[in-house]
C-alpha positions, 0 to 999 in steps of 0.5 A: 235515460237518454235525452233522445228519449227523453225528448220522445216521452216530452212529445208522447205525454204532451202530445195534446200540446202539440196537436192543432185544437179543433177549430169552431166552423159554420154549421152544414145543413143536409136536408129538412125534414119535413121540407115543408109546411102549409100557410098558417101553421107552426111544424117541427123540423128536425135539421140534419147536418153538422149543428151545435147547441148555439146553431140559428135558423135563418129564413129568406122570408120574413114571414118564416120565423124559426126558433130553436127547442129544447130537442137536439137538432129540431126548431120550430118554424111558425109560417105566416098566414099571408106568406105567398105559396112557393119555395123559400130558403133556410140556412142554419148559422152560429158565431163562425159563418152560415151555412149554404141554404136549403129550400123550404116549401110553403104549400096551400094544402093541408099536412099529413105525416107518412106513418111507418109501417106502409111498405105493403100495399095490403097494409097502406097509410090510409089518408082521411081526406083530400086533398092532403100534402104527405111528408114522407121519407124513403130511408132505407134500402128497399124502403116502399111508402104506399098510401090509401085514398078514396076516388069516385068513379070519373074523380081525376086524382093528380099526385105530384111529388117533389124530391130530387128537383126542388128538394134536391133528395138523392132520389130518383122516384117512381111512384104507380097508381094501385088497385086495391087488389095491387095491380099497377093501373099507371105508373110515372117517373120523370115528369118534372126532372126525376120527380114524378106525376101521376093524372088518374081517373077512376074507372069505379068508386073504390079504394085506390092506393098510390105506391112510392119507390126510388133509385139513387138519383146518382147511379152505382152498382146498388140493385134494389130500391134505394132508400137514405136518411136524406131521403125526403119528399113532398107528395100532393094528392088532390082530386081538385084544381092543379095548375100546370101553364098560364096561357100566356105564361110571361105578361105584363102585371096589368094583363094578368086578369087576363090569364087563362090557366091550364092544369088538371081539375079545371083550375080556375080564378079569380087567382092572386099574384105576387111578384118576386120581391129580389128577382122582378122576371118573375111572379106567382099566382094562386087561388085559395082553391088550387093544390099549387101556385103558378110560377109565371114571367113578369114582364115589361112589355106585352105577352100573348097566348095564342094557339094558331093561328097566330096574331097577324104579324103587324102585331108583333114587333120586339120586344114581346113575349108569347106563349103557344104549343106545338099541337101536333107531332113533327109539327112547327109553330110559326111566329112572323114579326117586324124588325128593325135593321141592326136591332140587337135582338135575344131570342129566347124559346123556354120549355123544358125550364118550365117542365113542358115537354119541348126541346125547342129547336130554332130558326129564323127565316127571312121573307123567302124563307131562307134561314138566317141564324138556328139554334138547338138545345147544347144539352139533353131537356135544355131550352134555346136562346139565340142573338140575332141582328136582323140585316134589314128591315121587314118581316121575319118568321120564327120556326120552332120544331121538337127536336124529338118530332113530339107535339100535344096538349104539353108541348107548350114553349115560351118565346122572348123577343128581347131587343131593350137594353138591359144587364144583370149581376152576378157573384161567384159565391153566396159568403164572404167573410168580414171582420175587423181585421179583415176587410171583404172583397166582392168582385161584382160581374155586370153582364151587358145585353143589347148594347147596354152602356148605361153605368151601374151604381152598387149599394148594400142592403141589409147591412148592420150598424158600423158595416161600411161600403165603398165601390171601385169603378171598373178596371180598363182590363175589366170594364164589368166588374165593379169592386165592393169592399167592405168594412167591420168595426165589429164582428158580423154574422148576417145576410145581406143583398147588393143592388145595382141601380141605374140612374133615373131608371128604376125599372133597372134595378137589379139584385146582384145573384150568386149560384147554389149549384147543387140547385141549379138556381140563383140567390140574391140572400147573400151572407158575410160572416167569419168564415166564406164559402169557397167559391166554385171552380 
């Protein structure tokens, strides 16, 4: 044998030798099934992704508490009676790194599984009571979930599903309001993004049936009703209190006895509200008697809800927030305040954020109601925000129309004048690696508004024991960014926040907050471990 083929058997037969071996990675997580659960109850979830037999469950809230069970892939999850209503955060992670999070939903209302087979609507899912939180799945091509309730004459029945836009499912979903002889007496898609909702009365006592279906939320070539694996979604039906704006929706924590809240079934207080613990803008409010919480803006200084006409304009000076609607179509909603010469000034008009219905378009008059400074949407369903310096003192007016000419009872919009110097920080990614022979490196970006100079002070929360930290200031090329290094005497796996703080100003405290693209959101439970994910282009 020659050696030529000697060396070509050598490789054949000890080829295992050198192919590289499979190296452990962090686990995937693809969607959660069910996606949620309500307050004060313990649920199976079954956890679709990339796992093994050691993969932990990690949650954004400590009053989620995840284990895993002797079934592959499934853990229990115990949510915590007194864990305020609303969208947290789960992450499966081993030895070698997490995964990116997903959103779990914490509801108010009582759970049903969707139970197979339902596509016909002659032979639907018949729900016992009201109101009720489906868990349902659209999991194949063609695939129709259609469920079975019971109205009063004059009972308005709302059915609001979550798929694509919290949940992120590759759903695209319509869903109809039925009779039970199967005619299509409503139908909705998009309401809140792809999602639909449905505000049904019935004409009669009766059987009515509520019909769910899908496209991809990603067009191709398929014809036909679209249905995938990943396909889950949350279904409310209610013919109770369903809440949809405060009036104002941006106030002050001492004001929010004051709110007023607009929805469906006359929600009603008195509500409770609980401020974001890592992202202080924000709080939610709920009642024991309501389907869903509220989201709302908490601010620091004043917020009106006002429906014109408006405050007399002396009222109104920077900074301050207010929340109105455009009442009729093609119709302008006009707010006059007082400015001050060379304020640095951040309009900022929200609608489509909130899933209203505005696609605001901004102006800013002058006393002789000449425009100084406009803005419109850059993007389709997008909302406004405008920098604007007032040339001199007096009174200015802010016009805000509908880009589409759309007015009514939906077309709410909330408006932020902003003139307090402030910052925020952000990372390019949401894990990093560390470990003894690696150090970590956390660029951290600090975004100046209105003049602010103030320095910034990083420290870490959440760090384990033999976890060190040091900060380096600023570089001349790049006065905003603030460098963090940390170091490991030993291997680490958990999750971790970075908080900026200003001195004597504690109201400045902020969370510095990566992006989850595929959310559209923020996050301030950032993760080290072995491994880091790549941060995006």
């Amino acid at each position: 044998m020659s050696r030529r083929w000697l060396r070509t058997l050598v490789v054949i037969l000890g080829g295992g030798l050198l192919v590289p071996p499979v190296l452990a990675a962090p686990p995937t997580l693809s969607y959660v099934e069910p996606a949620g659960a309500q307050r004060g109850t313990t649920v199976k979830v079954t956890l679709a992704g990339t796992l093994d037999a050691a993969t932990q469950l990690w949650a954004s809230h400590a009053a989620l508490a995840g284990k895993p069970t002797a079934e592959k892939n499934r853990f229990q999850i115990t949510v915590d009676a007194d864990i305020p209503p609303g969208v947290y955060w789960l992450r499966a992670y081993n030895a070698q790194g997490a995964s990116a999070p997903r959103p779990f939903i914490v509801g108010l209302l009582p759970e049903v599984a969707e139970q197979e087979p339902n596509d016909d609507f002659k032979k639907p899912q018949r729900l016992a009571a009201l109101p009720a939180t489906v868990n349902g799945k659209l999991d194949k091509n063609g695939d129709v979930d259609c469920y079975a309730v019971t109205l009063k004459r004059g009972q308005t029945l709302l059915a609001a599903l979550e798929g694509h836009q919290r949940l992120r499912s590759p759903l695209d979903c319509m869903m109809q309001v039925l009779s039970a002889e199967g005619f299509v007496l409503e139908e909705n898609n998009d309401f809140r993004g792809l999602d639909p909702q449905i505000a049904f009365t019935a004409p009669r006592d009766g059987t009515y049936l509520v019909r769910v279906y899908a496209f991809p939320a990603t067009p191709d070539a398929h014809i036909g009703y679209f249905g995938t694996d990943a396909g889950v979604y949350r279904l409310t039906l209610t013919t109770g209190p369903y809440a949809d704006y405060a009036m104002p929706h941006a106030v002050r924590e001492s004001d929010v006895a004051s709110l007023q809240v607009a929805g469906w079934n006359q929600p009603v207080g008195p509500f409770r509200l609980v401020r974001d613990p890592h992202d202080p803008r924000f709080g939610t409010i709920f009642h024991q008697d309501w389907a869903n919480p509220l989201r709302i803006r908490c601010e620091p200084h004043p917020g009106y809800g006002l429906r014109p006409p408006l405050l007399p304009p002396e009222n109104l000076q920077p900074p301050f927030s207010l929340t109105t609607r455009i009442e009729e179509k093609k119709g302008t909603v006009r707010i006059p305040f007082h400015a001050k010469k060379g304020q640095n000034l951040t309009l900022q008009v929200e609608s489509r954020s909130w899933h209203w219905e505005v696609n605001p378009v901004v102006r800013v008059l002058d006393p002789q109601n000449q425009a100084l400074a406009r803005a419109e949407p850059g993007k389709i369903n997008a909302d406004v925000a405008l920098a604007f310096t007032p040339p001199a003192d007096g009174l200015y007016t802010l016009a805000i129309t509908d880009l589409y000419g759309g007015g009514g009872s939906r077309h709410v919009v909330l408006v932020r004048v902003l003139s307090e110097p402030d910052y925020d920080l952000t990372v390019a990614t949401d894990r990093f690696a560390l470990s003894p022979e690696q150090p970590a490196t956390i660029p951290v970006k600090i975004n100046r508004l209105r003049g602010f100079q103030q320095p910034v002070e990083l420290t870490v929360e959440g760090l384990p024991e033999g976890v060190k930290f040091a900060t380096t200031p600023p570089p001349k090329p790049d006065p905003n960014t603030i460098t963090l290094t940390l170091t490991a005497e030993k291997p680490v796996n958990t999750a971790f926040r970075i908080v900026g703080t200003v001195k004597d100003a504690p109201a400045l405290t902020r969370h510095a907050r990566a992006p989850l693209p595929n959310f559209d959101e923020t996050t301030a439970d950032l993760w080290l471990g072995p491994t880091a994910a790549n941060p995006p282009p």
